[in-house]
DOFIZA-231272 format. One record per residue: y, z, x of N, C-alpha, C in turn. Coordinates in pm, 1 decimal, always signed. Layout:
  n.north     n.up   n.east ca.north    ca.up  ca.east  c.north     c.up   c.east
        Y        Z        X        Y        Z        X        Y        Z        X
...
// end
This chain:
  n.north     n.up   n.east ca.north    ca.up  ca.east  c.north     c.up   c.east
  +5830.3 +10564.6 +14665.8  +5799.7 +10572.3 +14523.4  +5848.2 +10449.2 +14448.7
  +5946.5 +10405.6 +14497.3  +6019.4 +10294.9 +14426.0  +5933.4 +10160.4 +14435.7
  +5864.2 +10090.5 +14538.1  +5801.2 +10037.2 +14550.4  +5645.1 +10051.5 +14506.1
  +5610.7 +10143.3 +14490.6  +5477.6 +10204.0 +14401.1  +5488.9 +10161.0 +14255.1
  +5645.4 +10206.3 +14196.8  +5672.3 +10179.8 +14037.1  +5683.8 +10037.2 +14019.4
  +5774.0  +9987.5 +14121.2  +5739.9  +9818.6 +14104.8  +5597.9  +9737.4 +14075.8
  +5535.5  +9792.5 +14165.9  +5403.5  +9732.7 +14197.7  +5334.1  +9727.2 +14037.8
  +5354.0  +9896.6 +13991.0  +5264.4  +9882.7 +13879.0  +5302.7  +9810.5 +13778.8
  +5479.4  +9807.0 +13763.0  +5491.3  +9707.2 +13637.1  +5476.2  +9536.7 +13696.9
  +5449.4  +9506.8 +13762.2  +5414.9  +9366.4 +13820.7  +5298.2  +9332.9 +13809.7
  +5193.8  +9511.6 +13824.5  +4995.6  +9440.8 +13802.2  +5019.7  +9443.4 +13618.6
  +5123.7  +9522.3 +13539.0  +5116.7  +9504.6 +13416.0  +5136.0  +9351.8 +13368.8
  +5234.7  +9310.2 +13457.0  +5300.6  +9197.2 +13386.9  +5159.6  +9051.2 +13403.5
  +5104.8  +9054.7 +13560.4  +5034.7  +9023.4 +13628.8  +4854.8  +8964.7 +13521.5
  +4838.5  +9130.2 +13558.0  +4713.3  +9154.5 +13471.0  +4666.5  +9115.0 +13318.5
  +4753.3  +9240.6 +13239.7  +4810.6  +9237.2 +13124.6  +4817.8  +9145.6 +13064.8
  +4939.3  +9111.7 +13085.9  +4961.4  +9024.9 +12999.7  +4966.0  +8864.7 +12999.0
  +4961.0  +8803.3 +13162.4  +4963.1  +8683.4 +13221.2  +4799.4  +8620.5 +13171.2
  +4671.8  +8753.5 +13263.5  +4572.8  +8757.1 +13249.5  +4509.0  +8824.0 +13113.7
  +4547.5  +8874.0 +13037.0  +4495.1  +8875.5 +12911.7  +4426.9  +9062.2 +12929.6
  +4420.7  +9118.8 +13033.4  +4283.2  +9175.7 +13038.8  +4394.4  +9344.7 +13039.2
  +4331.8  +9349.7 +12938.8  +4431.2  +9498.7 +12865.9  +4341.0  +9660.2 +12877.0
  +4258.4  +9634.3 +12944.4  +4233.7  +9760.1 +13020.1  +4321.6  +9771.7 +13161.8
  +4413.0  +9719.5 +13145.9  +4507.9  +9782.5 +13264.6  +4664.8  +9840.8 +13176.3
  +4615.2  +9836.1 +13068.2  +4686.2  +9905.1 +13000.2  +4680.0 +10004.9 +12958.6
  +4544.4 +10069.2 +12964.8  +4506.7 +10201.2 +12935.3  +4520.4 +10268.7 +13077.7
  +4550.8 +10208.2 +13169.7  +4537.6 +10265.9 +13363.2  +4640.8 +10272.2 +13339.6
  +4715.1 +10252.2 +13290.6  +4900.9 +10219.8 +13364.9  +4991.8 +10287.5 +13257.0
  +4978.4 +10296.1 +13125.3  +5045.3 +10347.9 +13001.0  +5011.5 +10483.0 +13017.9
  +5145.9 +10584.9 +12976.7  +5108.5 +10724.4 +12954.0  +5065.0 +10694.4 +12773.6
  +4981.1 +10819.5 +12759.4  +4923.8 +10812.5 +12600.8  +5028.2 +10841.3 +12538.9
  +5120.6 +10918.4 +12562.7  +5283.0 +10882.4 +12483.0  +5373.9 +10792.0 +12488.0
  +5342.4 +10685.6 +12570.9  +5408.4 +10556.8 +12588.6  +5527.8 +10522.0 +12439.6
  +5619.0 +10486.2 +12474.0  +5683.1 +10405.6 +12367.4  +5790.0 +10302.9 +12438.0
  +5819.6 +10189.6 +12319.7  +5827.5 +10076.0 +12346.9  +5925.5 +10017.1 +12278.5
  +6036.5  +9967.7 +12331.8  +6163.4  +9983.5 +12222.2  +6205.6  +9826.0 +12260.0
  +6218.8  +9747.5 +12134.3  +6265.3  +9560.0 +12149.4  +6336.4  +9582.0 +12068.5
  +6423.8  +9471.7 +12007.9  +6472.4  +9427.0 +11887.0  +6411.7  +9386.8 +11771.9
  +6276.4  +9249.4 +11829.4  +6210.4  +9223.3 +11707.0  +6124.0  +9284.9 +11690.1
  +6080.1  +9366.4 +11719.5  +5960.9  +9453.5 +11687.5  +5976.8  +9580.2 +11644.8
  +6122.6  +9652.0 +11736.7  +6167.6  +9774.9 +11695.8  +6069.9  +9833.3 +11787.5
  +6040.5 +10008.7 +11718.4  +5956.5 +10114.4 +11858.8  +5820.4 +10106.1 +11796.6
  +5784.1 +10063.4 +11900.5  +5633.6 +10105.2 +11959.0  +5572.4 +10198.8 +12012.7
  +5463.0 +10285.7 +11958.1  +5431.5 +10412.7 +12039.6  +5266.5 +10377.5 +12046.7
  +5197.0 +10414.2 +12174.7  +5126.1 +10400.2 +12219.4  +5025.7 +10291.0 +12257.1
  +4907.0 +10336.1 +12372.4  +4884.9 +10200.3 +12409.3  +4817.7 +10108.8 +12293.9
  +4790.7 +10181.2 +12217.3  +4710.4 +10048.1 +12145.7  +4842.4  +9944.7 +12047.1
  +4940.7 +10044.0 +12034.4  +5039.8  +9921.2 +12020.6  +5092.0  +9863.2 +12143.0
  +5059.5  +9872.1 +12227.7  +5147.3  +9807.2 +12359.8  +5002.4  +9732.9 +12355.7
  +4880.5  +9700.7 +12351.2  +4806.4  +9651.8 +12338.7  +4801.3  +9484.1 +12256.3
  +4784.2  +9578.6 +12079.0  +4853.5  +9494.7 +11964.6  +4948.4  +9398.2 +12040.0
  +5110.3  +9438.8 +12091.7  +5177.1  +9354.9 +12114.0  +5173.1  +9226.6 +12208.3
  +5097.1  +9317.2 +12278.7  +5027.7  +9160.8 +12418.8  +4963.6  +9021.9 +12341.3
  +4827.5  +9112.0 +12279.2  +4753.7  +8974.8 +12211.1  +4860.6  +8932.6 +12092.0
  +4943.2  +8932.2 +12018.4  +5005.5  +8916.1 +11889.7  +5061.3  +8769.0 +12003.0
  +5149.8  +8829.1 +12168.7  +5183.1  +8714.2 +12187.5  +5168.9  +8627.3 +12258.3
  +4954.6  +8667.1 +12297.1  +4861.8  +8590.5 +12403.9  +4837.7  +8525.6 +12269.9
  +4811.9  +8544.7 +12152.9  +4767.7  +8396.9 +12051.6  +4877.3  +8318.5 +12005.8
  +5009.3  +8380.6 +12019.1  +5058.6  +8263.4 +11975.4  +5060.8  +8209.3 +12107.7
  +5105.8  +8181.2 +12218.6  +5114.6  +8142.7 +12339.3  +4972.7  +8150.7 +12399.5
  +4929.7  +8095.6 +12413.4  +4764.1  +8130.2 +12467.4  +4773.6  +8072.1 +12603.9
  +4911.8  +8024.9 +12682.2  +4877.6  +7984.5 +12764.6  +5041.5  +8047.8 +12836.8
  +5067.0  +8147.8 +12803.7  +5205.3  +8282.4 +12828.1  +5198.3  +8318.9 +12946.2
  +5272.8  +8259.1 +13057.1  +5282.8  +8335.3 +13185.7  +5443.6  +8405.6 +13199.3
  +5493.0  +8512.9 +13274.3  +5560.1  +8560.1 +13267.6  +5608.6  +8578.2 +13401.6
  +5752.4  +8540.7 +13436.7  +5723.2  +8556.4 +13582.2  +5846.8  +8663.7 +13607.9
  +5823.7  +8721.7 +13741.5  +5931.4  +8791.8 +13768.3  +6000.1  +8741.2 +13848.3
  +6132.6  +8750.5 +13806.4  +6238.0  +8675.1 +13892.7  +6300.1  +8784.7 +13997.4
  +6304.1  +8875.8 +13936.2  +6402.6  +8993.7 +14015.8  +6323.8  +9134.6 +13977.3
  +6328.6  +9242.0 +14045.1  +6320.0  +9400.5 +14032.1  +6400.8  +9469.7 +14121.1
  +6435.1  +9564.7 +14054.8  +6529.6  +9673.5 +14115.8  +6430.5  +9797.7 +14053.1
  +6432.3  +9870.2 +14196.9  +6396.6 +10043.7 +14133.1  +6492.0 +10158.2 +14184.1
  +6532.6 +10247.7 +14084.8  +6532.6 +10359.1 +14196.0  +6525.3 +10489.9 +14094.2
  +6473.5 +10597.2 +14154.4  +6397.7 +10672.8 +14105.9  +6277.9 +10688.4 +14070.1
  +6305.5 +10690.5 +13918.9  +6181.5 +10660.9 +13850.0  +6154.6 +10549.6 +13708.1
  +6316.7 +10504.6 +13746.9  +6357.1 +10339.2 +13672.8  +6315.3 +10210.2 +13748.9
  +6233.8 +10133.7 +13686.1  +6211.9  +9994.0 +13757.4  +6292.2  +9920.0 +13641.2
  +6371.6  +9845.0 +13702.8  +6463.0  +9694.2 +13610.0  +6393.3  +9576.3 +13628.8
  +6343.7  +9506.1 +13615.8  +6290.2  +9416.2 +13553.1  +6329.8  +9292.5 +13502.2
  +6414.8  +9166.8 +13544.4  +6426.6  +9045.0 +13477.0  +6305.9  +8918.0 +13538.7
  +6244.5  +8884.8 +13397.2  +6177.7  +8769.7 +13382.5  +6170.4  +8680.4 +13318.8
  +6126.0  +8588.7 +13354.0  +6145.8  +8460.4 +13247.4  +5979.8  +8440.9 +13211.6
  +5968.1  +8385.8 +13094.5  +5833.1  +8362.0 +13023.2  +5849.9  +8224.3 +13000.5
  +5760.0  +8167.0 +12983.5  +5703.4  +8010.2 +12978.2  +5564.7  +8005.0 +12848.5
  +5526.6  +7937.6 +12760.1  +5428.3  +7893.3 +12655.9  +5436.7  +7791.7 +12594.5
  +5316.0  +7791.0 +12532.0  +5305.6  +7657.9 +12449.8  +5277.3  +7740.3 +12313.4
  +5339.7  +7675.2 +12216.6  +5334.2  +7762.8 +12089.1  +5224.3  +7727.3 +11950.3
  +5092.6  +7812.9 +12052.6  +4965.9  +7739.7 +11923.5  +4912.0  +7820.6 +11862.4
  +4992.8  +7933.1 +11829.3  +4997.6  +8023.7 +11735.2  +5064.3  +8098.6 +11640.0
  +5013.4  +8166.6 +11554.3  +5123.1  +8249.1 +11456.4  +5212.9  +8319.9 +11499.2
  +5347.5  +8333.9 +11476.6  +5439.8  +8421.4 +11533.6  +5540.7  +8460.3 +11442.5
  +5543.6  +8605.8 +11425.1  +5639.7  +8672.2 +11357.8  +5655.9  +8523.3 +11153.5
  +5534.6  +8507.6 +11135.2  +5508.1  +8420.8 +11014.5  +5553.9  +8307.9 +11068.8
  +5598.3  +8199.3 +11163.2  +5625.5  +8076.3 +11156.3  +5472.5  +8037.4 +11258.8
  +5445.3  +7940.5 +11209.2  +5296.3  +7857.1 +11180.9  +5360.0  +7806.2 +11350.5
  +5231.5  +7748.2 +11417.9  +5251.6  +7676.0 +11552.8  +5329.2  +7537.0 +11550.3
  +5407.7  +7541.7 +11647.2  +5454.8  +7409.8 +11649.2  +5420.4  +7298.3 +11748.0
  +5371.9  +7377.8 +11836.6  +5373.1  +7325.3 +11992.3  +5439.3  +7289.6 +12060.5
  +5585.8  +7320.8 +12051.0  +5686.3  +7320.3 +12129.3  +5657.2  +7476.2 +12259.8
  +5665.0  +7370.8 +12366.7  +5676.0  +7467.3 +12492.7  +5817.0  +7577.8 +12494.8
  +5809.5  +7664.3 +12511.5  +5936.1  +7749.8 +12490.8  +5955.8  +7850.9 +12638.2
  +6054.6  +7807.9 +12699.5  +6122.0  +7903.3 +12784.5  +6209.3  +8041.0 +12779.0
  +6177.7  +8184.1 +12799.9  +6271.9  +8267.3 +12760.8  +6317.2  +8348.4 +12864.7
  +6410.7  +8394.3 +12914.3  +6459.9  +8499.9 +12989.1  +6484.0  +8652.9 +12938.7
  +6435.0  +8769.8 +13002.3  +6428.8  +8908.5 +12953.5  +6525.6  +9015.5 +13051.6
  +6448.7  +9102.1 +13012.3  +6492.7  +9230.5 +13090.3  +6442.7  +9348.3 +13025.8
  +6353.4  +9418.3 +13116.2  +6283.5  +9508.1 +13076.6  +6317.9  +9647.8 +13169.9
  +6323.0  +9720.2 +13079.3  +6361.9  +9887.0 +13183.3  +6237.4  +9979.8 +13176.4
  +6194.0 +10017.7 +13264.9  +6077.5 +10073.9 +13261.6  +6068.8 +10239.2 +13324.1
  +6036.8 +10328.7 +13272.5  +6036.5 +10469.1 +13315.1  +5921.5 +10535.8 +13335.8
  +5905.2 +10575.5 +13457.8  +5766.4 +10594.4 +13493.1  +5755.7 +10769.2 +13527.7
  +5641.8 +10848.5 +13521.1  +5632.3 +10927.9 +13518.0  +5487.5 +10979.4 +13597.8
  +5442.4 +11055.3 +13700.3  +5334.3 +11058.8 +13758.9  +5257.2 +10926.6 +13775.8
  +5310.0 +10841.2 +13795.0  +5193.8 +10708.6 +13788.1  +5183.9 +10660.7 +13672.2
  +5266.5 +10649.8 +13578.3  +5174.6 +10590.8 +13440.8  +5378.9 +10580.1 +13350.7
  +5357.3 +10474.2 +13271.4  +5477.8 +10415.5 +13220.3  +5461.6 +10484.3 +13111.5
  +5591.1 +10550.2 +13123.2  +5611.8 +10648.6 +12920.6  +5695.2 +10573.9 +12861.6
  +5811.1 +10473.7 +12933.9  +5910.3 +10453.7 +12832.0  +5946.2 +10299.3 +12880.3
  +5978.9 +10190.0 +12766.0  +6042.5 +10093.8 +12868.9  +6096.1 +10022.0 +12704.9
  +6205.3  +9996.2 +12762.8  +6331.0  +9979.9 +12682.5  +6323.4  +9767.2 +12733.2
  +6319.7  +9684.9 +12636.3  +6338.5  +9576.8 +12647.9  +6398.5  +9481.7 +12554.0
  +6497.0  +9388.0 +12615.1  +6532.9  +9260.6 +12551.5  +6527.0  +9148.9 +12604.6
  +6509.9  +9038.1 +12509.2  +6519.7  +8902.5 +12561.0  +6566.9  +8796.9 +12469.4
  +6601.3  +8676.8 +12494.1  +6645.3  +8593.0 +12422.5  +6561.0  +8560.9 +12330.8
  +6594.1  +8645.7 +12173.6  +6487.5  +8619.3 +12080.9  +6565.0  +8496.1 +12006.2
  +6670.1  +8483.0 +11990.3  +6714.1  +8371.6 +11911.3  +6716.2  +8231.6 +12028.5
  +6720.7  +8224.8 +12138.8  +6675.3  +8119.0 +12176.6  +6525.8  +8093.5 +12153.4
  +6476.4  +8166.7 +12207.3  +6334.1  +8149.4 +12144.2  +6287.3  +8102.2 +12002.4
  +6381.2  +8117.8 +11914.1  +6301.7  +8107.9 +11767.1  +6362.2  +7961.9 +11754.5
  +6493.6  +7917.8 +11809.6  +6576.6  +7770.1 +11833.9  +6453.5  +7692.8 +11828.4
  +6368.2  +7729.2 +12002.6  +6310.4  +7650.9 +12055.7  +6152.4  +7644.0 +11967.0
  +6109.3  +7724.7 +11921.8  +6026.7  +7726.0 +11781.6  +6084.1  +7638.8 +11661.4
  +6196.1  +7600.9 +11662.6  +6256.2  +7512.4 +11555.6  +6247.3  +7597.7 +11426.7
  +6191.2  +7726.9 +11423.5  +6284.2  +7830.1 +11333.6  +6404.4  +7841.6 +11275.1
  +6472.9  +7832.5 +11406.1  +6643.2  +7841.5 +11381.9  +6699.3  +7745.6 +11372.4
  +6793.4  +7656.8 +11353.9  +6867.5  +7569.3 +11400.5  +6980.8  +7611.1 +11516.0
  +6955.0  +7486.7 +11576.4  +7103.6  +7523.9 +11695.7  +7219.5  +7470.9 +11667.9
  +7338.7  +7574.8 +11670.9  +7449.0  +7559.4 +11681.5  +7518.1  +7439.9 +11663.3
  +7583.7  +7396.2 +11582.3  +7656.1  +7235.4 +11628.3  +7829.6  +7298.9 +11659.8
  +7868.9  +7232.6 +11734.7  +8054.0  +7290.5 +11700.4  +8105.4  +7150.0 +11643.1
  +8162.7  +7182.2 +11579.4  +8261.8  +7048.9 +11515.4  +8391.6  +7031.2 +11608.6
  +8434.1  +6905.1 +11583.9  +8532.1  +6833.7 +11652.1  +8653.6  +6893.7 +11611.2
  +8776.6  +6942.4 +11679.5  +8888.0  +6930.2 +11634.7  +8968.9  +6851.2 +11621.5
// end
């Protein structure tokens, strides 16, 4: 089973969202799905797990996501990946910059008969917004 739950969040990550093509989101999401980040807060169902893909296939139109690591057991798959883009779109209101941006995650995923109800995720949103030139980075001063 553990290797079954992997598989599917990998054709998600794969399909989905690498490949754009979000009818594997209606195969793979339970219709009670919810979806819990920081910047976004909860998400319930697929057409917001949908919403959220393209929101960040246009700003990144060129967003691959890779998996570095999975762990399962049960009916928990863990999940760390790193994402890669070029930033030629709107995001969370800051205009494109085209700065390429690297991020590292971790996604928890809970699966139920074949189909994902719950998945709990974070990732480096403030590096990310750095590398958007959103934020400023850190300086430390001299003592």
């Amino acid at each position: 089973m553990s290797e079954t739950n992997k598989a599917l969040i990998r054709r998600l990550f794969e399909e989905a969202v690498n490949n754009g093509n979000l009818s594997v989101v209606d195969e793979s999401l339970s219709t009670d799905y919810v979806y819990r980040e920081p910047t976004v807060g909860e998400r319930r169902g697929r057409a917001a797990s949908r919403e959220l893909i393209t929101m960040y296939r246009n700003a990144f139109p060129d967003l691959r996501l890779t998996i570095d690591e999975q762990i399962a057991e049960g009916d928990t798959v863990v999940t760390r990946w790193t994402g890669t883009g070029t930033h030629r779109g709107e995001l969370f209101g800051i205009p494109p910059s085209g700065n390429t941006v690297r991020v590292q995650g971790v996604l928890v995923s809970r699966i139920v008969n074949g189909k994902v109800v719950e998945e709990s995720e974070m990732y480096d949103a403030l590096g990310m917004l750095r590398q958007l030139g959103a934020v400023p980075a850190a300086t430390a001063k001299a003592a």
